[in-house]
BAPAKE-635052 format. One record per atom (N, C-alpha, C): x, y negated, z. Coordinates in steps of 0.02 Angstrom, whole numbers, plus 50000, padded with zeros to 5 digits. Example, Ala and Ser with C-alpha at 12.3 -4.5 7.8 and 13.67 -1.06 7.14 Angstrom:
2
506605028450390 506155022550390 506605016550390 506425011250354 506845005350357 506454999850394 
This chain:
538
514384999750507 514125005950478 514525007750416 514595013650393 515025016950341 514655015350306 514885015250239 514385013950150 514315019350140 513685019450102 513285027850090 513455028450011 513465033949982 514015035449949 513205034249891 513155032349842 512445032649787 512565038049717 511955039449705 512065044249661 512785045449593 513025039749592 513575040249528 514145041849593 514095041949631 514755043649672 514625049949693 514055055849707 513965060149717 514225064249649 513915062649588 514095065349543 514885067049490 515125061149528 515905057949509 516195064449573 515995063249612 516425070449662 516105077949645 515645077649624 515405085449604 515795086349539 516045083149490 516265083049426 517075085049440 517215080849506 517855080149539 518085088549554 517625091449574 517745099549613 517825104049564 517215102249508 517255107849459 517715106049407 518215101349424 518895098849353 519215103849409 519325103249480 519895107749524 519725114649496 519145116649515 519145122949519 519325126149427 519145122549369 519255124349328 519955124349303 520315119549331 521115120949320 521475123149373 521185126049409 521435130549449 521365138549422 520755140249400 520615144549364 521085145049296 521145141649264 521335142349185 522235137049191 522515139349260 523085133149270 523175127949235 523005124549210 523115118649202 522875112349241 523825110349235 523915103049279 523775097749261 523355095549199 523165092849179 522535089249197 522155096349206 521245095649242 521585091849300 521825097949350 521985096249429 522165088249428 522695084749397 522825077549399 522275074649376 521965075149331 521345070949322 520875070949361 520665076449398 520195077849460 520595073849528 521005073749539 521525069849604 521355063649582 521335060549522 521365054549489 520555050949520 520145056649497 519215054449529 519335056649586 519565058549621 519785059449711 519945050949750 520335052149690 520855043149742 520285037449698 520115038249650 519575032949635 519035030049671 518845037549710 518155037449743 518415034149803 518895035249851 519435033849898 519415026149878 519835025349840 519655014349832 519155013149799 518645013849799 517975011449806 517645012049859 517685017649911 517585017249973 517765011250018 518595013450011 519015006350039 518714997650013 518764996349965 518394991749943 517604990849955 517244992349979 516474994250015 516474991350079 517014994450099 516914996250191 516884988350216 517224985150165 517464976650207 516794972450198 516234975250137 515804971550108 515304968950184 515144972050222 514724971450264 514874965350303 515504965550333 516014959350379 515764953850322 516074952650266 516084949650222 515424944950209 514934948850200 514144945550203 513994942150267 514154945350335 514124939950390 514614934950406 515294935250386 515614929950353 515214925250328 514934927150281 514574921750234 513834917950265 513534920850294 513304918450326 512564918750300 512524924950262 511754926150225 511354928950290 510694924750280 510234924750326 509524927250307 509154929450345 508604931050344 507974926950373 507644924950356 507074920750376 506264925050355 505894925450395 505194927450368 504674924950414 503834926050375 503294923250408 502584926150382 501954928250433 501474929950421 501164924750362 501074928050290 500524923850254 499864919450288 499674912450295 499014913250343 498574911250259 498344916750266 497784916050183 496964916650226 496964916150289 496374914850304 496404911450381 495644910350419 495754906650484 496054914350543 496034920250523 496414926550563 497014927050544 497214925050495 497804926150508 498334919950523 497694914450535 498064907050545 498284908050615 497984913350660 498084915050727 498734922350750 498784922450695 499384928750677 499214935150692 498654936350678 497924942850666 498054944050603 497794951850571 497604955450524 497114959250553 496754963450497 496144969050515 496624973350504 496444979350510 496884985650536 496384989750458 496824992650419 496664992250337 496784990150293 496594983950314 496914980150255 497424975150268 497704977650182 498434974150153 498524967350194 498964965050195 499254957150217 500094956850187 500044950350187 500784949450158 501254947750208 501954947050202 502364946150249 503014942150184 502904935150203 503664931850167 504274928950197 504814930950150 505414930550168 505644926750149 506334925150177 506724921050135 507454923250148 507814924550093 508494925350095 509164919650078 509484917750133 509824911150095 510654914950106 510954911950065 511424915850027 511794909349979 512434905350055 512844899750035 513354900750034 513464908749963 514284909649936 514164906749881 514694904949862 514864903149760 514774905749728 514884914049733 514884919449686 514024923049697 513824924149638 513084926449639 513234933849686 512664937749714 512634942249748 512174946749734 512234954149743 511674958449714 511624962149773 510974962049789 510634966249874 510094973249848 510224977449855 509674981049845 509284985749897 508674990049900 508384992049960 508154991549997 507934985149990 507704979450038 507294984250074 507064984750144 506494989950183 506584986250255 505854982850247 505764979750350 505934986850398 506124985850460 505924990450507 505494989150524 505104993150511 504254992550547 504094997050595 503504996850633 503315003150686 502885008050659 502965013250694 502595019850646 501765019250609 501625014450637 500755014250624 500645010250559 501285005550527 501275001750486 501615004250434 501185004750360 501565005950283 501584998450246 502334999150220 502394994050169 502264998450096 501744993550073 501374995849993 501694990049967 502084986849938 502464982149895 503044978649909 503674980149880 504314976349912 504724979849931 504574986549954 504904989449981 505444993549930 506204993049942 506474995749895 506984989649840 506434986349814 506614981949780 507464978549762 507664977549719 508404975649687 508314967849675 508704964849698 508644956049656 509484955449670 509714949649622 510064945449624 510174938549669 510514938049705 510244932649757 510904927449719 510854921349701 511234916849660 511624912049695 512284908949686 512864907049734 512234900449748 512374898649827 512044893449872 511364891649856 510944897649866 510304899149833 509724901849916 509154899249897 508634902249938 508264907549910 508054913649910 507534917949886 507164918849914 506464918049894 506054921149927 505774927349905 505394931949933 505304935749927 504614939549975 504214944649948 503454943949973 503654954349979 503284955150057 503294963050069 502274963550093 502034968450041 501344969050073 501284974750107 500854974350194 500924979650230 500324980850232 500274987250276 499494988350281 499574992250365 499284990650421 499144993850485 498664996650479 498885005950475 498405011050497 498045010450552 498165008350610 498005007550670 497875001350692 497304997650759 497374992450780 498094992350834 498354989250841 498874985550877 499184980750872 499644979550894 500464976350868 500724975850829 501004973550779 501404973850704 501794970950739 502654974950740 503064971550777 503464971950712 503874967950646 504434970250609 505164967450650 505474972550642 506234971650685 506614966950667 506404968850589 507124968150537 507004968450468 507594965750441 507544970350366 508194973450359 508354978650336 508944981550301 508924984150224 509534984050232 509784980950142 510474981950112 510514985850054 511334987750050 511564982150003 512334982649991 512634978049946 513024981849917 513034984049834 513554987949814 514284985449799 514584992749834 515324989649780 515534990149723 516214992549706 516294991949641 516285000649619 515934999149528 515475004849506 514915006049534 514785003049587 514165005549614 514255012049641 514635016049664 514885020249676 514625020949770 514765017449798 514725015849850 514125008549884 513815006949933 513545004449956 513455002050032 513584996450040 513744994450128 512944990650163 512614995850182 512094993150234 512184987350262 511704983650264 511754977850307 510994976550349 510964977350421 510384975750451 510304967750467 509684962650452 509764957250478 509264959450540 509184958850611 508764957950631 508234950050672 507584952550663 507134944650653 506604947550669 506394944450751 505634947550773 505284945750739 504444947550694 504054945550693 503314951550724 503004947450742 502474950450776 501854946050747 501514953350739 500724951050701 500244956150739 499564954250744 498954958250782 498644961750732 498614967350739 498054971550692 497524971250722 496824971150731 496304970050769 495714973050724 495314975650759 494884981050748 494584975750687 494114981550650 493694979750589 493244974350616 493104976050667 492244972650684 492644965050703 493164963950702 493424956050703 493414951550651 493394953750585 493174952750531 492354947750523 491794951250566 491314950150568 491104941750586 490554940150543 490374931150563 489874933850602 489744927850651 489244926350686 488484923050664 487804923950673 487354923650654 487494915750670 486824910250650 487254903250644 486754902050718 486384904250730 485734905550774 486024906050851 486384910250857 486694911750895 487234908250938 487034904951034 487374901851074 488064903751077 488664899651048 489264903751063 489394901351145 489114895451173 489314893051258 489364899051282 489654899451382 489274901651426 489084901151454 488404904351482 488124901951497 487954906351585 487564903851634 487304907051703 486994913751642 486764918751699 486484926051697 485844924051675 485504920351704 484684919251690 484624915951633 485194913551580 485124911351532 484994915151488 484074912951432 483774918751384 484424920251332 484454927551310 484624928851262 484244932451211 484444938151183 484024941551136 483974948551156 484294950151205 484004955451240 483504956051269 483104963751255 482344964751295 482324968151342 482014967551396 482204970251461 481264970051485 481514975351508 480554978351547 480604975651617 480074972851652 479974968251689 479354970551713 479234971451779 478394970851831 478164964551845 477764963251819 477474957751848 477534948851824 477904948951779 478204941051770 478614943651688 478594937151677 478994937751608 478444934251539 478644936251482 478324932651410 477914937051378 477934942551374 477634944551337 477414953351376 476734952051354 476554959651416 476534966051362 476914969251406 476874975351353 476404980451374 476164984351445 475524986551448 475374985751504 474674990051508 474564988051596 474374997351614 474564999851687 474615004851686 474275005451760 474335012151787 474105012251864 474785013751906 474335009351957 475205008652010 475305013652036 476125013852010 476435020752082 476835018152115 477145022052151 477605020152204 478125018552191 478275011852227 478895007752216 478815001752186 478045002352173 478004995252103 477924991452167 478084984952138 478124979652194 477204975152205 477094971452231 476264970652252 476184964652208 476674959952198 476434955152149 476304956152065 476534964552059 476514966251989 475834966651958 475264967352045 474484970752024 474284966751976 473904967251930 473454968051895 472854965051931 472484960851953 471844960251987 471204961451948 471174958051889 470454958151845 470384963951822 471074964851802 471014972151760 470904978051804 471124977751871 471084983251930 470294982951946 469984977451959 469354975951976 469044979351899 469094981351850 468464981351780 468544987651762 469194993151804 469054998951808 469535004351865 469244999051920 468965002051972 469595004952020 470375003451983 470895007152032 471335001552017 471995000852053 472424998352043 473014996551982 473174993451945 473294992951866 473994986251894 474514989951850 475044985351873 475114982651776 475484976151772 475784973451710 476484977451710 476684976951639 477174978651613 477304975351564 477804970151577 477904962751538 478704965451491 478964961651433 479364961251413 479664952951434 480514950951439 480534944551401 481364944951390 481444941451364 482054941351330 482424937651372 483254939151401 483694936451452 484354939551413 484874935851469 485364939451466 485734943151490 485974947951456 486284954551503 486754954651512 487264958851553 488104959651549 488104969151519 488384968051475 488784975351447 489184975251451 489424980851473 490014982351496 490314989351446 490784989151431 491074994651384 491954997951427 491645003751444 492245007351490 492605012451421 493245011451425 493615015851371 494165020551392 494105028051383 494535030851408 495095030451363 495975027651385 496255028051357 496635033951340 496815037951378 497235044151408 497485047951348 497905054051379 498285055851329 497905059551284 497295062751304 497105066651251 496595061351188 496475055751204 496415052151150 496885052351098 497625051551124 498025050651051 498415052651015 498095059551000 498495065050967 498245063750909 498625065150848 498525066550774 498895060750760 498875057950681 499365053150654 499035044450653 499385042250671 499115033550665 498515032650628 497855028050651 497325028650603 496945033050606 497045040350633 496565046850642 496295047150687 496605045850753 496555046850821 496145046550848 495915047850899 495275046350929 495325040450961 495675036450985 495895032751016 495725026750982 496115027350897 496095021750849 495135020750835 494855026250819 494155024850800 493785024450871 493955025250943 493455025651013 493675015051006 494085013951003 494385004550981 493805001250934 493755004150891 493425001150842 492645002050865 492395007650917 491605006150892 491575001650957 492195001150992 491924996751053 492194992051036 492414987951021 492494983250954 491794979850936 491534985450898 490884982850844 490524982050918 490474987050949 489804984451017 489944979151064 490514978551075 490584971851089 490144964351067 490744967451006 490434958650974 489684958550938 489234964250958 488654964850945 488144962850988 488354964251054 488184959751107 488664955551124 488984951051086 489024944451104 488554940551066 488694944551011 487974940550926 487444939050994 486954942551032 486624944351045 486454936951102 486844936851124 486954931151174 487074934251245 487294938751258 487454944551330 488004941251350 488344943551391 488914943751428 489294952051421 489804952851408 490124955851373 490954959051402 491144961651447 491614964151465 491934970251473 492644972951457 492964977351433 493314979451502 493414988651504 493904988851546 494094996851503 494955000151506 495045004751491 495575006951548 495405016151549 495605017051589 495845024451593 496305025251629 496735032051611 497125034651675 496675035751729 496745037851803 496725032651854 496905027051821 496665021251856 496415016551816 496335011051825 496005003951779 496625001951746 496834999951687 497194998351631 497244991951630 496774990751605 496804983051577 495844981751577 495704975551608 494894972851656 494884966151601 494374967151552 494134957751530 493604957651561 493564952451629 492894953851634 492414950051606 491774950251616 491244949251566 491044942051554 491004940251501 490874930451465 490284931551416 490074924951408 489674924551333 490064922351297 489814921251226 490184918651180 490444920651165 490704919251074 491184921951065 491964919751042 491814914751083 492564912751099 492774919051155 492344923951182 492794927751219 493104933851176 492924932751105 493164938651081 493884942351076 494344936151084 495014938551081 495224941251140 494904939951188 495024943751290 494774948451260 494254950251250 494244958051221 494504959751203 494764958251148 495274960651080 495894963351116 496244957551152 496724959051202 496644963751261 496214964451300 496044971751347 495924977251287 495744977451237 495814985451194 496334985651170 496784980751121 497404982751120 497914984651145 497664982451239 498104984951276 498254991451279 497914997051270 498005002851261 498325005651220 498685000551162 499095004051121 499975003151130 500014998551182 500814995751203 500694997151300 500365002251319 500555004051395 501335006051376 501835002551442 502285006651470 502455005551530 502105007251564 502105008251647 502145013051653 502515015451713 502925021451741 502415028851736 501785026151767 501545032351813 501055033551730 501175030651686 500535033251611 501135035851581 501715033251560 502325036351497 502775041251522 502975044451462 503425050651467 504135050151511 504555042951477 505055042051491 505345039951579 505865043551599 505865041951656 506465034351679 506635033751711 507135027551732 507695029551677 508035032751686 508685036151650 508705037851581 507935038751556 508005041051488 507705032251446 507395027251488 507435021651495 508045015451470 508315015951517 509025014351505 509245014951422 509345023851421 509405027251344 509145021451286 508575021351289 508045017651248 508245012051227 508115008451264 508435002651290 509245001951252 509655003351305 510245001951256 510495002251173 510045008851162 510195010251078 509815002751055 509245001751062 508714997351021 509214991851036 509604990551102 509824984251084 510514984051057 510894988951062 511514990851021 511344987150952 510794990750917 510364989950832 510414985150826 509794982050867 509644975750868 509864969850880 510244969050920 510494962150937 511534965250927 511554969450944 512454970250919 512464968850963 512224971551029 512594969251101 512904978151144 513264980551163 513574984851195 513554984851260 513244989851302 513344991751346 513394997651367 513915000351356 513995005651381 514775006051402 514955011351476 515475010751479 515695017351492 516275020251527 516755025451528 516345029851579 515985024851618 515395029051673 514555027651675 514375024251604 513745026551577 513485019751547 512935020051573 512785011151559 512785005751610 513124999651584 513064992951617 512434992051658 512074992151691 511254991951687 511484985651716 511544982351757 511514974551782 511584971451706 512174973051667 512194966751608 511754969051573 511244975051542 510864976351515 509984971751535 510024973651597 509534968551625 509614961151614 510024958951616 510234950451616 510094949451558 510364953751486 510114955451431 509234955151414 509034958551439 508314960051427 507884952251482 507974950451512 507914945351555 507804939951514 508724938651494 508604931451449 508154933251392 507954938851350 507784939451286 506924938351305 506674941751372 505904940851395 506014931451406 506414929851412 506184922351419 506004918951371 506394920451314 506104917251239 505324919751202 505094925451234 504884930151206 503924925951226 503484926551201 502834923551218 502444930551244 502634932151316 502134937751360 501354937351360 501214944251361 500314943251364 500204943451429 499674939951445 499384937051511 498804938251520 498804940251584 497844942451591 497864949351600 497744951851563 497394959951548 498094964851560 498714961351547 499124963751543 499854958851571 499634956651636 500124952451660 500924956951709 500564961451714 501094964951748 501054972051729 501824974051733 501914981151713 502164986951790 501964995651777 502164995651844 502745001051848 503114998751876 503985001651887 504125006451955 504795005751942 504855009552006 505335003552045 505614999652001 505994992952040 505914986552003 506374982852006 506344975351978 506574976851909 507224980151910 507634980651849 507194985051806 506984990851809 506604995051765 506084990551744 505554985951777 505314982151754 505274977551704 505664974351731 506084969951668 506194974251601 506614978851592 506724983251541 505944986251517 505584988651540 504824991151528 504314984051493 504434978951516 504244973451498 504504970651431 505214971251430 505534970351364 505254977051315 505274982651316 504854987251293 504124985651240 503784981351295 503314979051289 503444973851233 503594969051255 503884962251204 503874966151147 504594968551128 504964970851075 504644977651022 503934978651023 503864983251017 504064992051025 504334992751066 504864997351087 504305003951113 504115008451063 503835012351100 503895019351140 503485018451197 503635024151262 502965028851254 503345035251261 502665040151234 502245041851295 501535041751269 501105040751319 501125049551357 500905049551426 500945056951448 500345058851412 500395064651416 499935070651371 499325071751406 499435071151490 499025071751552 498985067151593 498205067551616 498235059951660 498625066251737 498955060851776 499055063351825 498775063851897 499015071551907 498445073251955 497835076751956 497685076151880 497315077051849 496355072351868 496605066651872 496345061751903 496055058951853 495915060851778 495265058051742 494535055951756 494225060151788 493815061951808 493615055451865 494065057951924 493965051851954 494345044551943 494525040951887 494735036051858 494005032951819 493755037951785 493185035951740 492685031651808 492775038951853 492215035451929 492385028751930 492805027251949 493225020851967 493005014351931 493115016451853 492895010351810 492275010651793 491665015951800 491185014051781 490875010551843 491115011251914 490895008651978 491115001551966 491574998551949 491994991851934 491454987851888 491104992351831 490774988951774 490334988351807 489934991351840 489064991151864 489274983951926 489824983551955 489994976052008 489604977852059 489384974452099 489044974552163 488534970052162 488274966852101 487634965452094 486914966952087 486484964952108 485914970652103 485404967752048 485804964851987 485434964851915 485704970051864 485264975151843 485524980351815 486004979651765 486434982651750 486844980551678 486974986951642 487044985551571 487074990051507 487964993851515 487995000551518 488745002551531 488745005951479 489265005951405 489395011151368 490085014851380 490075019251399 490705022751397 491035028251364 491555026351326 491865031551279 492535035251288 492345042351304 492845046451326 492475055551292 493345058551297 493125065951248 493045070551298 493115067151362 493025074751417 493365077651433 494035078451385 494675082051383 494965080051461 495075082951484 495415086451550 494935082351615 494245082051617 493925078951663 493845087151698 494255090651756 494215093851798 493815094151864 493625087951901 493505086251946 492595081651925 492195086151940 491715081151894 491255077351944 491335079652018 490685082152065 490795071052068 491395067252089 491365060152088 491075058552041 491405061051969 490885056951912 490335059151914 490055065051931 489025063651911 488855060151968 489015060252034 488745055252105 488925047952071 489665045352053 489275038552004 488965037251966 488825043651932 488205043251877 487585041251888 487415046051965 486675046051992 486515040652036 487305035952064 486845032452088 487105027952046 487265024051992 487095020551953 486285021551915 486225027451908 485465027951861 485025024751928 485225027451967 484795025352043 484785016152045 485245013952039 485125007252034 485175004151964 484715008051940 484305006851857 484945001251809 485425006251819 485885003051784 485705007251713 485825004751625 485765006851583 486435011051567 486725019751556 487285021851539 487155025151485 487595023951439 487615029351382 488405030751367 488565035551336 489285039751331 489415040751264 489925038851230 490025039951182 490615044051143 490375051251101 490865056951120 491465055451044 492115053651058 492695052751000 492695060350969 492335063050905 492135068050874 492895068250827 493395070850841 493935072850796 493865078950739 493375081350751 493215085250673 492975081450624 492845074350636 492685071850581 493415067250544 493945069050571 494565067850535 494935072250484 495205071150434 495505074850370 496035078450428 496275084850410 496485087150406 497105087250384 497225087250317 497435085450249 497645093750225 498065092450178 498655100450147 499175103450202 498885108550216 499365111450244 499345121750257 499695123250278 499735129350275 498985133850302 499095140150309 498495139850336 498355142250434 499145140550447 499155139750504 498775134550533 499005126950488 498775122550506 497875121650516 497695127750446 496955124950462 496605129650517 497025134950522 496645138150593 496795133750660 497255130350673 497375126550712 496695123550721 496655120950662 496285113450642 495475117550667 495235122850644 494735127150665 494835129750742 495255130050764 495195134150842 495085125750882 495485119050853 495395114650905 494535110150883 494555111650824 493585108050805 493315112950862 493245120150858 492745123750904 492825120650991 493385119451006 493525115551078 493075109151077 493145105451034 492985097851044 491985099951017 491925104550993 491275107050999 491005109951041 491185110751092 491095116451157 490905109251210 491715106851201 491765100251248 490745095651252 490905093451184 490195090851169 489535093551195 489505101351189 489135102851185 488935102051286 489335103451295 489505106451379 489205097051413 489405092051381 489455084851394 488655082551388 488445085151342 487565082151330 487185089351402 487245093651398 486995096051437 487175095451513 487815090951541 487815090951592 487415082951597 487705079851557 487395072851567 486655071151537 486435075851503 485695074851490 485215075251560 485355081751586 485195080151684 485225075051700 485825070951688 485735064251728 485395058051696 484965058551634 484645054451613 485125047951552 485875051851544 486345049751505 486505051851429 486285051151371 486255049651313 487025050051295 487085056351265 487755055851224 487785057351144 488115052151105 488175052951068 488915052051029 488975058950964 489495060350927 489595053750905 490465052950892 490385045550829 491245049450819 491225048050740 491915049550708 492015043950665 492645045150608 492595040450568 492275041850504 491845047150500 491375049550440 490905048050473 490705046450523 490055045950536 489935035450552 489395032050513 489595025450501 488865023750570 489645018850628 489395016750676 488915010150667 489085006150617 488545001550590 487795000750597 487855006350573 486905010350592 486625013250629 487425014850666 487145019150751 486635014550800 486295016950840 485745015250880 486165014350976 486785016450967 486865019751044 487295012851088 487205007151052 487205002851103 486984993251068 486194997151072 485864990551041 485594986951108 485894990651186 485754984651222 485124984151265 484684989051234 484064991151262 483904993851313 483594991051380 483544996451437 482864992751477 482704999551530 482344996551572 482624991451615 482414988651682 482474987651729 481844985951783 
């Protein structure tokens, strides 16, 4: 890379133009030679710059870094998504002659700010280690992938400056708020069979702990539910209506799709629909339930299926984060060819490897490339064991994608326009083929559900087989805005009235079906929300 020229060298050539132009004006050869003089100056200080870069990898200055573990989450290479965490370095630097680095700045991914370090000037001292501390903060739950660090070295006057990238994977988990959370001490983390009590209350005919009333029989109640003494002392038939506490499976369906993830890292609907299924999760795990995740975006995404305990919390964790590193063919923008593109630059950067030739790219040595680098690399498994391509080789490359933090922009539209029936799909998957009712929360904005007539028939006959559903609507008017023109805020006003329409249109179709929807933003605090404490008939 060329040395970037720093402010005393900008000013040394602006000073340079106006000595020309002034002894050009007023002839004198005097100016003009002294201006030629800061011409060829700037010229060997350039020249002297350009070698500095070679020179430092010559030397053999290295980069080393590592997640702080200042607690038992981040002993697992986790952060909460908010808050600060540290990231330390080390710079070793075995020349004789002391060295001055300045600019220091990780490559980070868009969702992540460095608040300390960044920028920074030190002296690094002949056959010396430095360390050195960068504090970040992830707007968003995901991935913290840092590339790298880059870093200039000046030359002489300072005039000039020679970039130097080291690159050094590190990867850290941002993970929703509600991961943060302890467990009551009360509370079974085993797992356990279905018929094992938990702290869920469930309505029951006939059998159970605790009777909650006695009523007159209608149709459908089963014959062992009667009531005898009480039917006999006034005179008609009187069924029980028992409570007792068991355990349930909840199930939490998440739409990932494109219209979740518009706006900036942290705003999204996407980032806050993560977090309350997150908190409901691990609210019925507190609980002692069984607990499983699926998200989904025309087809099924990524399936945890359902455990106690909460040792299952990180399979969760892992099926919701999956939604923030999809790059499979038939969800992302990019096609085979613009792939490749991707691909080669990041590894040009990154590793200083070349492929490209007189008739495009290498793709066999690019693959062999990406191949050996997925072998070193620790793949996620399970939720996210396979990616889907159009061949072997794109795979591989889509997979390295994955690894490397490399991101592929999600489509804007599910395709086909197959939302609608995708949601069908996974809320049919959550309810299983068992005939013990289970708790389904599902969170999606409605945005491009065209096709609705599949989703209310799984609606109705889930309510039909007294499954518990509630819906939960990602309210983006309750996100800042921030400063901007006043284009921006009519924008910001024509798309609130949509996502108010949407809502509105969503409780009235699904109130018919006996389905409970409720708003949740990030002004509005899910903590205290009621809309999935777990509660249902059966």
């Amino acid at each position: 890379m060329l040395p970037l020229p720093t402010a005393n060298a900008i000013a040394v050539f602006t000073g340079a133009i106006l000595l020309v132009a002034i002894g050009v004006a007023f002839e004198s050869a005097t100016v003009v030679v002294f201006a030629s003089s800061l011409f060829a100056g700037l010229g060997a200080a350039l020249a002297l710059t350009m070698p500095l870069g070679a020179r430092m990898r010559a030397r053999r200055l290295e980069l080393t870094w590592w997640h702080a573990h200042a607690d038992q989450l981040a002993s697992r290479g986790a952060v909460l998504t908010g808050v600060p965490f540290e990231i330390h370095a080390a710079l070793r630097h075995p020349g004789a002659q002391p060295l001055i680095v300045g600019e220091l700045k990780p490559a980070l991914a868009s969702h992540v700010r460095c608040t300390r370090g960044q920028g920074m000037e030190l002296v690094l001292p002949a056959m010396s280690r430095t360390e050195l501390r960068f504090t970040l903060v992830a707007d968003a739950p995901g991935r913290v992938v840092l590339h790298g660090l880059s870093l200039t070295v000046p030359g002489p006057l300072d005039l000039f400056r020679a970039p130097l990238y080291f690159p050094s994977v590190l990867v850290v988990k941002a993970l929703p708020k509600a991961a943060a959370r302890t467990a009551p001490s009360s509370v079974s983390r085993a797992s356990a069979a279905v018929e094992r009590a938990g702290q869920t209350e469930r309505r029951a005919r006939g059998a159970g702990s605790d009777l909650r009333e006695l009523r007159e029989l209608m149709p459908g109640d089963p014959f062992k539910a009667i009531a005898w003494k009480a039917s006999a002392r006034v005179g008609k038939l009187m069924v029980r209506e028992v409570e007792s506490e068991v355990q349930e499976t909840f199930y939490v369906v998440l739409d990932v799709s494109g219209s979740m993830r518009g706006g900036e890292p942290g705003t999204r609907k996407l980032d806050h629909a993560i977090e309350v299924a997150a908190l409901a999760a691990r609210q019925a795990l507190e609980r002692g339930d069984r607990v499983g995740v699926i998200t989904v975006d025309g087809r099924i995404v990524s399936h945890a299926h359902p455990r106690a305990g909460l040792s299952h919390l990180p399979a969760l964790h892992e099926a919701l984060l999956a939604a923030t590193e999809i790059v499979d063919q038939d969800l992302t923008e990019p096609d085979d060819d613009e792939l490749l593109g991707i691909v080669a630059r990041y590894v040009r950067q990154q590793d200083g490897a070349r492929f490209a030739t007189p008739e495009g790219i290498d793709i066999d040595s690019l693959v062999r490339h990406a191949a050996a680098a997925l072998s070193l690399e620790r793949e996620p498994r399970g939720v996210l064991a396979d990616v889907v391509a159009s061949d072997r080789r794109t795979k591989i490359l889509r997979r390295f994608c994955r690894a490397r933090g490399i991101p592929l922009k999600h489509r804007a539209e599910t395709r086909g326009f197959g939302k609608g029936l995708g949601l069908a799909r996974a809320l049919r998957e959550a309810a299983g083929s068992t005939r013990v009712p289970r708790s389904i929360l599902f969170i999606t904005d409605f945005d491009g559900v065209f096709l609705q007539e599949s989703l209310e028939k799984t609606l109705r006959l889930l309510r039909a087989e007294r499954h518990s559903l509630t819906c939960i609507f990602p309210d983006a008017r309750g996100s800042e805005v921030g400063s901007g023109s006043a284009l921006v805020a009519d924008l910001a006003l024509v798309y609130g009235l949509g996502e108010e329409r949407r809502l509105r249109e969503a409780r009235a179709w699904l109130g018919k079906l006996g389905t409970a929807v409720y708003a949740s933003s990030p002004t509005i605090p899910t903590r205290s929300s009621s809309f999935f404490t777990g509660r249902r008939s059966a």
